[in-house]
N, C-alpha and C positions, 0 to 999 in steps of 0.2 A: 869461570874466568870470563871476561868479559874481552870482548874484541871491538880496539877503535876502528869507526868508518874511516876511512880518507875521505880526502876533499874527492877527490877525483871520483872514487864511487859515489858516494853522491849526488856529483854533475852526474853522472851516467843515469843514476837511477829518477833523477827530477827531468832529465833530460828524455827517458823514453818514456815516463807516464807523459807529460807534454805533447809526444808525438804520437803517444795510441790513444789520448783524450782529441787529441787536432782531426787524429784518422776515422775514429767513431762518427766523431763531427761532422766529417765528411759522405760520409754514409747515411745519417741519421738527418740532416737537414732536409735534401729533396725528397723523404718521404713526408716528414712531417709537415713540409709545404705544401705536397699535393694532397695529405688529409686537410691542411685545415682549406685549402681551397677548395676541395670537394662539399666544406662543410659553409662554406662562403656563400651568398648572394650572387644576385648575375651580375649586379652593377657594380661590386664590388672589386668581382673578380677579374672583369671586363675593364676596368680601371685601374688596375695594377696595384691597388691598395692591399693584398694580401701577403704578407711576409712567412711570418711563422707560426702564427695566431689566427682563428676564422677570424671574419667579420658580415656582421649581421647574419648571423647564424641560423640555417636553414636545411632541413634533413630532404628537400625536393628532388637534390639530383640522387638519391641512392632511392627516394620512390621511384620515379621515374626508368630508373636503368632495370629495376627489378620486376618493371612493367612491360620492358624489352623482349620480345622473344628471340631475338638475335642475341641478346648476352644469354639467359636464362639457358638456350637451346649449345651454346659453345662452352659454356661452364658444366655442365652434366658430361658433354664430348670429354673435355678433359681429365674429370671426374673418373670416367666408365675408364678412359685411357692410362690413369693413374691408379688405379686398382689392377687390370689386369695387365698393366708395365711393369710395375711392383712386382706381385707375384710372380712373372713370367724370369724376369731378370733377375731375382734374387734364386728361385728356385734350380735355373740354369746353371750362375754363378756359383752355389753352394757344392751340385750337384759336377760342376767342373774343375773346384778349388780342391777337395776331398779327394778324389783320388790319386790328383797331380802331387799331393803333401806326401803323398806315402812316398818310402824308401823302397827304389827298385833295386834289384842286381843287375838290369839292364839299361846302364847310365846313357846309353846311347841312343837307344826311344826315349828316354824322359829327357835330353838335350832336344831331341827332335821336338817335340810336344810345348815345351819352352820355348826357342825360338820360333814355331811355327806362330804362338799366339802373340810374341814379343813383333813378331816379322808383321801382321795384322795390328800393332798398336800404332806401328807406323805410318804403317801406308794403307791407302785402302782402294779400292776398284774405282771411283770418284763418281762425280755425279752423274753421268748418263747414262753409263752402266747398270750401277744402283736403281736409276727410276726404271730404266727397260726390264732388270729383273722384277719390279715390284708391277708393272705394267703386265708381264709376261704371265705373272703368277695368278693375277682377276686381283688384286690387292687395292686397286687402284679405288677411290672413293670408298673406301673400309677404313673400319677402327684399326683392322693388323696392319692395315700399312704406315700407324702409327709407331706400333710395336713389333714386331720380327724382325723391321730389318736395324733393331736397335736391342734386341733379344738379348744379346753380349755383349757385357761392357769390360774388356780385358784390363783396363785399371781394377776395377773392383773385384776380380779373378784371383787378379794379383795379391791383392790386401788382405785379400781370406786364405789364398792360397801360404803365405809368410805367416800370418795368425797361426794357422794351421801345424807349421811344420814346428812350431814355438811351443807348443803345449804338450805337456808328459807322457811320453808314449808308457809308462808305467800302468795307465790306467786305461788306456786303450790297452794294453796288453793285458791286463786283469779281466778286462771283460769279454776279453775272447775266451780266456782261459774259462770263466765263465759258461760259454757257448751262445753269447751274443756275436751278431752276424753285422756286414757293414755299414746296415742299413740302422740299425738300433745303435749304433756308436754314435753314427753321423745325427741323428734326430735326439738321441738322449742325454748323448756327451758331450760332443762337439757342439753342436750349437746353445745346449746351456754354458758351457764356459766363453763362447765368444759373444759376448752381448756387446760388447764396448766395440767390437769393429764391427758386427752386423748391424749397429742401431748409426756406424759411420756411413756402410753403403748402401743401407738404407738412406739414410739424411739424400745423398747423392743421387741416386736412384728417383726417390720425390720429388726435387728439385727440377732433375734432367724433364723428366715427363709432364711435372707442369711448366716448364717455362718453355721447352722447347719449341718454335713455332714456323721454323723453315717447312719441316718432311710437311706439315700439314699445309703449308702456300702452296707444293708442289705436287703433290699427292693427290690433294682434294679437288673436283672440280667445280664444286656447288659450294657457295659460303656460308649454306645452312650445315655441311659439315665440318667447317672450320675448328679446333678446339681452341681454347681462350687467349691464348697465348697467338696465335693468330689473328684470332679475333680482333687482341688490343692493337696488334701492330699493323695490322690494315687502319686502326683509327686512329693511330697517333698518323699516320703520313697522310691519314685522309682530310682534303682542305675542308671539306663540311659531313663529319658523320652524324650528325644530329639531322636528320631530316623529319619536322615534325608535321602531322596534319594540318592539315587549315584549321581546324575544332582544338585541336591543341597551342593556338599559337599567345594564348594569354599564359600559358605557363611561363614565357619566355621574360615572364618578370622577375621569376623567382631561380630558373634554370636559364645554364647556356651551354653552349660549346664546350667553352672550358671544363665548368664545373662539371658537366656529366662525364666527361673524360676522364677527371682528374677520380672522381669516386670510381670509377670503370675498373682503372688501374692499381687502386688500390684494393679494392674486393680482388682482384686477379691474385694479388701478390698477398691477404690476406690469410688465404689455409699455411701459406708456410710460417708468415712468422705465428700462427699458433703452436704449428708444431716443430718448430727450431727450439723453443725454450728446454722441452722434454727431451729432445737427446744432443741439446749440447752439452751436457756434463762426459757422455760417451765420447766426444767428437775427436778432443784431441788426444784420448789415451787410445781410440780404434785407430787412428788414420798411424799414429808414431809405432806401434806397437806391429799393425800390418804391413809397415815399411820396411822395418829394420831388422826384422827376427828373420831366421832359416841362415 
């Protein structure tokens, strides 16, 4: 049997693809600006002729920046920082999410335990506190004082923790009966059925640790430890970070200011969108599915 549309639905439904093709739009123009200006001349660029398209197309500013050991040297920082932020955060998170799911008889610790972490999604010790502990600890110019004092991310706690409580204790019960122990549930069971919410806080996770670039302004006192995300944001505010030799100054017909910035920031923001494609099929069934269940 066949069902007529209304009018009115489909105002509604020409109506929202309109405004998530306008939102995309929005999102997807100032990157493809600053690639093709990255991918632009110096006089081009410097002359405001670059829209959305390069012009006079020229690969000089990503030699150039690749010649850098200030980028080269903050791009590895961030690298070393997103591998063992990764690990460190997920392994936490899993290993805090899993036992908080089980069912106590003493409702009264697992309220405690809840609100203690919900009480920290809040509010948090603020910032001079925070730097005097990471000061206190020898942290201070180190990779951990990128990562420990960001170790726990109590959103992503959460989302596994609700994952968690969702899935059939039927089979967790089988495998005890079995004589598997908590540790082979958690590694065998659990996290083969939760791919769709760990590949969400994972997504999250990646994100956070490359992009983030505050702890590292304040943290680090040498700008050869900056990680990238620092790096760029001293350069976008910076009036001249292109400072070249006197031996290099005929490059300046082919590169500028702009141009090496613009490629700067796009190699920054480059490893994610390779890897947003691969677990955006996860994203939206991990992030609804860790929300709403328990």
């Amino acid at each position: 049997m066949q069902h007529r549309v209304s009018l009115s639905r489909k105002v509604f439904v020409v109506g929202n693809y309109i405004f998530l093709v306008a939102l995309s739009l929005l999102c997807l123009l100032p990157l493809i600006q600053v690639l093709s200006i990255s991918f632009s001349s110096s006089a081009a660029a410097s002359a405001g002729l670059v829209k959305l398209l390069p012009v006079d197309i020229t690969f000089s500013s990503y030699k150039y920046i690749l010649q850098k050991q200030e980028f080269i040297s903050s791009f590895g920082i961030s690298f070393e920082r997103l591998v063992l932020g990764f690990v460190m955060n997920m392994g936490i998170s899993l290993l805090c999410a899993y036992p908080l799911s089980k069912e106590r008889k003493d409702l009264r610790l697992r309220s405690y335990y809840a609100w203690f972490f919900v009480f920290t999604l809040l509010f948090s010790g603020g910032l001079i506190p925070t730097y005097i502990v990471v000061s206190m600890t020898g942290l201070i110019d180190t990779i951990w004082a990128l990562i420990i004092p960001s170790a726990v991310s109590v959103f992503n706690v959460i989302l596994l923790l609700n994952f968690f409580r969702g899935l059939p204790k039927e089979i967790e019960e089988s495998a005890f009966m079995d004589g598997a122990g908590h540790w082979l549930v958690l590694w065998k069971m659990y996290v083969p059925m939760s791919l769709p919410v760990l590949a969400t806080v994972s997504l999250f996770t990646m994100v956070y640790h490359w992009n983030a670039w505050f702890d590292g302004l304040i943290y680090m006192n040498f700008p050869k430890n900056y990680p990238l995300s620092t790096y760029l944001q001293l350069l976008v505010i910076n009036s001249n970070p292109m400072k070249m030799d006197p031996k290099n100054l005929a490059g300046l017909i082919e590169i500028s200011e702009r141009t090496t910035r613009a490629a700067q920031i796009f190699m920054g923001a480059l490893p994610i969108l390779i890897v947003y494609p691969f677990l955006q099929k996860f994203f939206v069934k991990g992030i609804v599915l860790g929300s709403v269940k328990g």
